[in-house]
C-alpha positions as CSV (number, residue, x, y, z in Angstrom):
1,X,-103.4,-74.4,2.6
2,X,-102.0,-74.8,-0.9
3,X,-103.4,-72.0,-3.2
4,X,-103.3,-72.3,-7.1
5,X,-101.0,-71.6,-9.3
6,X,-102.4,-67.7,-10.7
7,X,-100.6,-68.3,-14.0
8,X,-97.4,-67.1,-15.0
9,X,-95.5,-64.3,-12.8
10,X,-93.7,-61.3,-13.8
11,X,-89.5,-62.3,-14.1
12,X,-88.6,-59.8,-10.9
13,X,-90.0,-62.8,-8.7
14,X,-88.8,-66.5,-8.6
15,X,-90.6,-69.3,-9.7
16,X,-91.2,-72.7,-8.5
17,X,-88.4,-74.1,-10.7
18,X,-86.6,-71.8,-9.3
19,X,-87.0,-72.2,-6.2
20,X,-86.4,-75.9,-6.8
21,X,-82.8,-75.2,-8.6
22,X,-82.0,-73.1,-5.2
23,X,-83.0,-75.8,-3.0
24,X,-81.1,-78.3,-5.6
25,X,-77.9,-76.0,-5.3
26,X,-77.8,-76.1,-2.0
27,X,-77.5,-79.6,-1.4
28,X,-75.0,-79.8,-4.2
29,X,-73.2,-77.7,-2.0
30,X,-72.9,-75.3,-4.8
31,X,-72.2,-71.0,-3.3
32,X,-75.1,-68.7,-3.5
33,X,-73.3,-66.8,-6.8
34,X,-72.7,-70.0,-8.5
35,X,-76.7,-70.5,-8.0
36,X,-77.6,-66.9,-8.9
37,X,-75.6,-67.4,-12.4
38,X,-77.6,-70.9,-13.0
39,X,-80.7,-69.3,-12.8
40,X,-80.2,-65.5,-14.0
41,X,-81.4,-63.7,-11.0
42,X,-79.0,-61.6,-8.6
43,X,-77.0,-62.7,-5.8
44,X,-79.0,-60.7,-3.2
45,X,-82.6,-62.5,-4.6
46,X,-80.9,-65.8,-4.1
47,X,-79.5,-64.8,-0.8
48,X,-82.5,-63.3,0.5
49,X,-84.5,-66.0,-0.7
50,X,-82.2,-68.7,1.4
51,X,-82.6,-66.8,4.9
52,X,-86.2,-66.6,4.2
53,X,-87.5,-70.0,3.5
54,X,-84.3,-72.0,5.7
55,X,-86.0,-73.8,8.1
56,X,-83.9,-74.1,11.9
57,X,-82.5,-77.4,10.6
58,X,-81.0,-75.8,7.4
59,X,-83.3,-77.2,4.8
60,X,-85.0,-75.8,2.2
61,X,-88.6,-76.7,1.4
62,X,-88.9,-74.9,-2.5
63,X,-92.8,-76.1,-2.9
64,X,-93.5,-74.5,0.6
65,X,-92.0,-71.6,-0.2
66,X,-93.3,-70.9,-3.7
67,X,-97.2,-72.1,-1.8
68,X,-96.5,-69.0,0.6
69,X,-95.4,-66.3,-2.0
70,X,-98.8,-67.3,-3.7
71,X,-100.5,-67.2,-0.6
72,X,-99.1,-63.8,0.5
73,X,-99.5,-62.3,-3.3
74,X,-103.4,-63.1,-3.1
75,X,-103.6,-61.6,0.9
76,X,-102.1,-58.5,-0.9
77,X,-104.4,-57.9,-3.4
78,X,-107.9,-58.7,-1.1
């Protein structure tokens, strides 16, 4: 299910182009703290954001991601 965008999202949590420069780091083979610096959020956001989304094969899917943190922020508030 792909659910809207809701508009623009408070800085504590990542954004699609975010999400896209992780994913984009990581197959630049670049570490987690040189990706936290690139984007301005902390090395444990970064890290915990990896571990979350990594599917088995090591891949990350940034559009998926940022379509489930939508999807779980509008379960939240029903």
């Amino acid at each position: 299910m792909i659910v809207p965008d809701a508009g623009p999202i408070s800085p504590r949590f990542l954004t699609q182009n975010d999400r896209i420069a992780i994913a984009d780091g990581l197959q630049a083979k670049q570490t987690v703290k040189e990706i936290a610096a690139s984007i301005g959020k902390s090395f444990q956001t970064v890290c915990r954001e990896i571990k979350r989304n990594a599917k088995p094969d090591g891949s990350d899917h940034p559009w998926w991601a940022h379509n489930q943190s939508l999807l779980l922020s509008t379960l939240r508030e029903n």
